[in-house]
C-alpha positions, 0 to 999 in steps of 0.5 A: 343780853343787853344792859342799859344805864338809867338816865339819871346815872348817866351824868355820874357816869360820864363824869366817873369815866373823864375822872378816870381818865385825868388820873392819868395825867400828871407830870412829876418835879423833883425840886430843893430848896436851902437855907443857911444860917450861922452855926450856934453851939459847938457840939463835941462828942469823946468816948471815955474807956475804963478797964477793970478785971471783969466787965462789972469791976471796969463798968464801975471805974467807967461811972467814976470817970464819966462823973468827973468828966461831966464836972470837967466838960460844965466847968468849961463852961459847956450848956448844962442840958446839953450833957449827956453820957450813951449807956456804956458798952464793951469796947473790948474787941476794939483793942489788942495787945500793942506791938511791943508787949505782944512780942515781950510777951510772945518771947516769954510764952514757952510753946511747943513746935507742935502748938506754934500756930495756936493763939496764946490765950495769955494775950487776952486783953483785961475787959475795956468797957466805954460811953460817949460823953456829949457836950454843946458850948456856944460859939464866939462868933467871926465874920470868916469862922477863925476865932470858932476854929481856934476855940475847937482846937483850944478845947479839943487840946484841953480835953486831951490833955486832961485824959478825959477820954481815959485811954492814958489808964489802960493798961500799958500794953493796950493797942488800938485796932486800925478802925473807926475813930481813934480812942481819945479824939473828940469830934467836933461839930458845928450846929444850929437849931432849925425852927417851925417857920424856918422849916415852913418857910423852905417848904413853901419856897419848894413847892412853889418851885415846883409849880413853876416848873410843872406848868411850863411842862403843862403849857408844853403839852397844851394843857392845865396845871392841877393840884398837888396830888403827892409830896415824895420827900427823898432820903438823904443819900438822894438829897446830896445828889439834888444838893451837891453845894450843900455837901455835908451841910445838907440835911433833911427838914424833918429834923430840928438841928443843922451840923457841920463839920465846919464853922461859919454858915450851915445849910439845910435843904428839903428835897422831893419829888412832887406830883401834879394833876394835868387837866385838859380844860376847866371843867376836868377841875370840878370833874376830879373834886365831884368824883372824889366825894 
């Protein structure tokens, strides 16, 4: 049996079939761009513990803490709207009974040549309940970040030794498991706000990048660049391979902050992958935009 295509879809047709064909066609860019700009705030972060008879008992001495660790951090004159305590969790099976108690208290523990390699249930440590308090201060500025150094050190030596982070009321035979972050210690970063023309102004600088590269590809092969057809942002791990000099600085641009462990400028990158139509002649332009309506 034969079939035949009526003359007026005849037009249709071959322009469905050379659309089909171009779909084919594309050429593909992996392309970064950065910006840097001055750190702004200082943004410092420590847990605060509290230990109590049972969880309800420690999680009430923890909001006393807190309280006045809110007042301490604002009278040093840290942005206001900036602190912020997490919701307290138990933090108990992050310590264990110190060295020099367990073995007091292993001396003083009768047992039995038969139980000895039974865990004493007296060790057990009273509940230990914690929140993270965060708190940004804006930043003296310095051409090589000296003074932004300083001024960390300063407030992390303050916050230390004004026991804001409550490890010095554990009970004494508290031990801290080797894992993570030490109880007590600040972390400190340094940050800056990213705006919508900041990020505009990257997302431009990328995909005109991108062009660049994708029609000398498309001069190579003999013929057109196209339109964009898909923008593949990548996640952060494959930026820092796109973006080695930016090491811990780089970020991705769906974010309103950059951070830094370190002061002075702090970097901020957009990485993707973009695709675009290769075209054999001026008129495959007209025969891709007439097949999509």
């Amino acid at each position: 049996m034969t079939r035949s295509i009526c003359p007026s879809l005849l037009p249709l047709a071959s322009v469905t079939a050379q659309a089909q064909q171009n779909q084919g066609r594309v050429v593909k860019i992996r392309s970064a761009s950065t910006h840097s700009a001055p750190a702004e705030r200082m943004r410092v972060q420590i847990e605060i513990f509290a230990q109590g008879e049972n969880v309800g008992l420690a999680a009430g001495e923890l909001a006393s803490l807190t309280s006045l660790a809110r007042k301490q951090v604002a009278s040093w004159k840290a942005v206001p709207e900036s602190i912020v305590c997490s919701r307290p969790g138990v933090a108990t099976h992050r310590f264990m009974p110190s060295e020099a108690s367990l073995a007091l208290q292993m001396s003083l523990i009768p047992v039995a040549a038969d139980e000895a390699s039974e865990p004493a249930s007296e060790l057990q440590l009273r509940p230990i309940v914690s929140s993270t308090l965060t708190a940004d201060f804006e930043l003296p500025t310095s051409a090589d970040g000296t003074s932004e150094l300083t001024f960390a050190e300063q407030l992390k030596d303050q916050m230390e030794a004004a026991d804001l982070s409550g490890v010095g009321r554990l009970d004494a035979n508290v031990g801290c498991r080797q894992c993570g972050t030490m109880p007590g210690v600040p972390l400190v970063q340094f940050i800056r706000r990213i705006s919508a023309e900041e990020r505009a102004a990257v997302t431009g600088q990328l995909l005109a990048k991108a062009k660049r590269e994708a029609e000398s590809f498309a001069l190579a092969a003999g013929m057109r660049l196209g339109e964009v057809s898909v923008i593949e942002p990548f996640e952060a791990n494959a930026a820092d391979e796109l973006l080695p000099s930016l090491g811990a600085s780089g970020q991705l641009l769906d974010i309103d902050e950059a951070s830094s462990a370190f002061p002075g400028r702090i970097s901020h990158g957009l990485v993707a992958q973009v695709t675009f139509e290769l075209l054999n002649d001026r008129s495959d332009s007209q025969i891709l935009k007439s097949a999509r309506r």
